[in-house]
C-alpha positions as CSV (number, residue, x, y, z in Angstrom):
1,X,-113.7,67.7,87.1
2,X,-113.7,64.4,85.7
3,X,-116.3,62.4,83.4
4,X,-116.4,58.1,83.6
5,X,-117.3,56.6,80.4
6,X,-120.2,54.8,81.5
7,X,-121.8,57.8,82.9
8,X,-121.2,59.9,80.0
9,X,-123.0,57.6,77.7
10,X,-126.2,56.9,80.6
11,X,-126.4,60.9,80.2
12,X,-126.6,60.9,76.9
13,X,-129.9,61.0,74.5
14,X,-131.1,57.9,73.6
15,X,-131.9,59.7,70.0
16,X,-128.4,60.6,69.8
17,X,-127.1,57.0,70.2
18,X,-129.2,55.6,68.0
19,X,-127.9,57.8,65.3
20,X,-124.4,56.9,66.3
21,X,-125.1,53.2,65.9
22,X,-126.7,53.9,62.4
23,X,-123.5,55.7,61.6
24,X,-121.2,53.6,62.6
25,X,-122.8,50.0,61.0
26,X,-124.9,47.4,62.4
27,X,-124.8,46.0,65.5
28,X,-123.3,42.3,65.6
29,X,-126.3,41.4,68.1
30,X,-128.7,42.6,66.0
31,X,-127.8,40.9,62.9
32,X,-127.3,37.3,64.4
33,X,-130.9,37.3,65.8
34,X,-132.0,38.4,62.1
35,X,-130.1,35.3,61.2
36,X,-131.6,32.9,63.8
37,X,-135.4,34.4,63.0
38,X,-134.5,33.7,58.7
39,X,-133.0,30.1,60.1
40,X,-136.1,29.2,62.4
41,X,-138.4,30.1,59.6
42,X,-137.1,28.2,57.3
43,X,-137.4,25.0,59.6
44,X,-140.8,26.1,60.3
45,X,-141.5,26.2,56.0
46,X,-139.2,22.6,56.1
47,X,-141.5,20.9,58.7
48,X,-144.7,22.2,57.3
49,X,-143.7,20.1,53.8
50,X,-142.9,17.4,55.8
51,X,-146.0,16.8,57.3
52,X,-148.0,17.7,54.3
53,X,-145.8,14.5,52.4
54,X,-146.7,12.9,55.7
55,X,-150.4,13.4,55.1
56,X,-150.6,12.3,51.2
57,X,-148.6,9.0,52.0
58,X,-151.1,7.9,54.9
59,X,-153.8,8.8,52.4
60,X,-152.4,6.9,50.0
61,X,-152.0,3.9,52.2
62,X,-155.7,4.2,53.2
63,X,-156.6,4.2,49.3
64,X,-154.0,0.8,48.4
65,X,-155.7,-0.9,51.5
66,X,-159.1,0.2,50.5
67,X,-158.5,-1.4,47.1
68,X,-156.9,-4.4,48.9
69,X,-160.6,-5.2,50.6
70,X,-162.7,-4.4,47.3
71,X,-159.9,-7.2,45.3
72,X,-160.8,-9.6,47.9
73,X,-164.3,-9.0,47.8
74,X,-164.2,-9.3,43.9
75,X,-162.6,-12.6,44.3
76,X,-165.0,-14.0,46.5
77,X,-167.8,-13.5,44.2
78,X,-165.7,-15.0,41.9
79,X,-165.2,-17.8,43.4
80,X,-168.8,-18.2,44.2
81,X,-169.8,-17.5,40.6
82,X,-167.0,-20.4,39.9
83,X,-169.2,-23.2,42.5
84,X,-172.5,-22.2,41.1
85,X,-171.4,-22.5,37.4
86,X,-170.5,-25.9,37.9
87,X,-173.6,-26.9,40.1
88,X,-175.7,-25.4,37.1
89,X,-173.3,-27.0,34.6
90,X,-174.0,-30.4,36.7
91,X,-177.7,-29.9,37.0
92,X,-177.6,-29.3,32.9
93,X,-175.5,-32.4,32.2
94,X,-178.0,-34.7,34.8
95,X,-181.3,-33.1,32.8
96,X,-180.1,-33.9,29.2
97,X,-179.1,-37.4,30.0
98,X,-182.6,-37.9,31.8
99,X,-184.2,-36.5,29.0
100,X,-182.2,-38.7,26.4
101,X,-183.2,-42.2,29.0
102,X,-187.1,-41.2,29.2
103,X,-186.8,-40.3,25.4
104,X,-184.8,-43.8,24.4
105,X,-187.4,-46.5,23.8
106,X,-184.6,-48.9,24.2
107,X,-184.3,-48.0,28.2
108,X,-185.5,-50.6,30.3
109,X,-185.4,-49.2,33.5
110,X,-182.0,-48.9,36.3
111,X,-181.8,-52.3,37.0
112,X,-181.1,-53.1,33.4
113,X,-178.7,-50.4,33.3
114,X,-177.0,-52.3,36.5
115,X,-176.9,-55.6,34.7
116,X,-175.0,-54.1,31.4
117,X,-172.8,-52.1,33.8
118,X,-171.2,-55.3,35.4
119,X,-171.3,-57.3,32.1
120,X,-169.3,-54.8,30.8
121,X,-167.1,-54.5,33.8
122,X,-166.7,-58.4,33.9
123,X,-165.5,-58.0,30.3
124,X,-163.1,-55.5,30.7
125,X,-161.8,-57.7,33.6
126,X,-161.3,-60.7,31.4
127,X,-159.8,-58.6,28.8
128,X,-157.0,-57.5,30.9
129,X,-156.1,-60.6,32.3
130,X,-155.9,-62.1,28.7
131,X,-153.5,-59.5,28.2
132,X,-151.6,-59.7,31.3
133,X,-151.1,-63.7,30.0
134,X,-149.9,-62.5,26.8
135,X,-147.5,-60.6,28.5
136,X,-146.3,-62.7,30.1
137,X,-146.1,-65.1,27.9
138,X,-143.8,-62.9,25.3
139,X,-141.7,-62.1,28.2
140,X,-140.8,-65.5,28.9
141,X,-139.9,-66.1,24.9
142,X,-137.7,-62.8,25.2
143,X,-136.0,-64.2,28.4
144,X,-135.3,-67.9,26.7
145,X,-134.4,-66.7,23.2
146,X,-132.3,-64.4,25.5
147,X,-130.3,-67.4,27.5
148,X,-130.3,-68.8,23.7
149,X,-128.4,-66.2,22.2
150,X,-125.7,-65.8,25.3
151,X,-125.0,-69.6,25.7
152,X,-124.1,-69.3,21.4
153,X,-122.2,-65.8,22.4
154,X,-120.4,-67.9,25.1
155,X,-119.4,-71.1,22.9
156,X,-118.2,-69.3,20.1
157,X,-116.4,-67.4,22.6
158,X,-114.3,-70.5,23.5
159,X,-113.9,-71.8,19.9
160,X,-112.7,-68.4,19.1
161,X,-110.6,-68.9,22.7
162,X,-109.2,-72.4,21.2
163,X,-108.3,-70.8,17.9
164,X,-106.0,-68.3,19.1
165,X,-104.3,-70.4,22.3
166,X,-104.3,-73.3,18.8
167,X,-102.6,-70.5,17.2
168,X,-100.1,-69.3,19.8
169,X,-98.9,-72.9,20.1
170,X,-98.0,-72.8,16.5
171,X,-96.0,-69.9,16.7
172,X,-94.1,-70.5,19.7
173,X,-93.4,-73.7,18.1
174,X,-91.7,-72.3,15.3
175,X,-90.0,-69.6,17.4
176,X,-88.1,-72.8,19.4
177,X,-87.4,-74.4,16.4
178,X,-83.7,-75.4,17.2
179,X,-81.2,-74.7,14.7
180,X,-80.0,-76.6,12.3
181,X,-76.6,-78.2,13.3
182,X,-73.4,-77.4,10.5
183,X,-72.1,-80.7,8.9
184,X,-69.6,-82.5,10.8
185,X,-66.1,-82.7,9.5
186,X,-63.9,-85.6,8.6
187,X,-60.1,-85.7,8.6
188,X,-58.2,-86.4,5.9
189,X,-55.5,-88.9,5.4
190,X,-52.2,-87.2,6.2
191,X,-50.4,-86.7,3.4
192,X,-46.7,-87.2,3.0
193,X,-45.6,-84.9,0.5
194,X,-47.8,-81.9,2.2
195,X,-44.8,-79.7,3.8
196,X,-47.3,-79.0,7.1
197,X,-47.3,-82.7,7.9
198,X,-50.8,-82.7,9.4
199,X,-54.1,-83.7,8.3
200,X,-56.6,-81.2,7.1
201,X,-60.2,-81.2,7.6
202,X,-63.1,-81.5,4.6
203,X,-66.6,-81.2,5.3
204,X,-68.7,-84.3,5.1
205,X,-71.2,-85.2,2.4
206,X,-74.1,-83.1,2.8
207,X,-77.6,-84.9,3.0
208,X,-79.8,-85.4,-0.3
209,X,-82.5,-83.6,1.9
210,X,-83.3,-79.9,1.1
211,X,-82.0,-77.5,3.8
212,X,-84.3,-75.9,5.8
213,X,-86.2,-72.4,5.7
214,X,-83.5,-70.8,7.9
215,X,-80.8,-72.4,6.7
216,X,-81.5,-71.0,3.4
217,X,-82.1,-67.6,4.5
218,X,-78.6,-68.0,6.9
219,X,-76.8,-69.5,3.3
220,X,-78.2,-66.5,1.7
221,X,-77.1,-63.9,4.3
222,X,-73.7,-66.0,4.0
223,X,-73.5,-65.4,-0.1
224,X,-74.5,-61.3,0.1
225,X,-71.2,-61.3,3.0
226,X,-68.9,-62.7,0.6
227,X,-69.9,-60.5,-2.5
């Protein structure tokens, strides 16, 4: 007689295989489904924190936008408060200067008050034209004493031109100075008892006049050669 596997084990006691499967370990099945439940449950905890964060940040955008509006209302009344302050401050300024006009006995009335405005107006206007004339008065005595002084900058320029081209004459004159020619010579009688036979030159008399400045200086260069 012969036994199949999978028969034996459908016949056996479902007790028995339990305690063979303790015995023998864990089952691999088992153990990743443990995992997957631990895994899932953990997502579960992640996502629950999420939407709690979720919750306080859309609270606290309701509260920063619910502070926005009561800003903007405070500034409203404040700007209000600003127009109404200067309507009162207005109001304050009109009464005491009514008060001071009923309280002047000097005051003769608005019309008066008309009259001495353009007087004074007319004044002022006469007043700046004077000025205005004076202006322009000094700036035409600036702007002549101003062609004064450059027609004197522009004729001492040309004597001060003249000086130097009156100068620069002078010197090229003295550079083209010609030189001063040597004495010319004179032959002397030819003398018979001399063995050459020929005549022999001597310098002429020299002129009474003084020599020059460069022929002294070339005499002078001539004497320091010789020593």
């Amino acid at each position: 007689m012969t036994f199949e596997p999978e028969n034996d084990l459908m016949e056996q006691d479902p007790n028995e295989a339990k305690d063979r499967s303790m015995r023998g370990g864990e089952d691999p099945t088992t153990t990743e489904t443990i995992n997957e439940e631990r895994e899932e449950k953990d997502l579960e905890n992640e996502l629950e924190d999420i939407r709690q964060l979720d919750a306080a940040i859309v609270g606290m955008t309701e509260n920063v936008l619910v502070c926005k509006e009561h800003l903007e209302k405070v500034s409203n009344t404040a700007k209000q408060t600003d127009v109404l302050l200067e309507r009162w401050s207005a109001l304050f300024s009109q009464m005491q200067h009514t008060q001071a006009l009923l309280l002047d006995d000097r005051w003769q009335g608005a019309k008066q008050d008309e009259v001495d405005e353009a007087r004074e107006q007319a004044e002022v206007a006469a007043a700046t034209r004077v000025r205005e004339a004076v202006m322009a008065k000094e700036a035409g005595r600036i702007k002549e004493a101003g062609k004064i002084k450059e027609a004197g900058r522009v004729k001492e320029a040309g004597r001060t031109g003249e000086a130097l081209a009156s100068r620069s004459a002078v010197v090229q004159g003295k550079r083209k100075r010609p030189d001063v020619p040597s004495p010319p010579t004179m032959e002397k009688p030819k003398d018979p008892s001399s063995k050459t036979g020929g005549t022999s030159k001597i310098p002429a008399i020299r002129s009474l006049r003084p020599p020059s400045i460069q022929v002294r200086q070339t005499m002078g260069l001539n004497a320091r050669k010789k020593r």
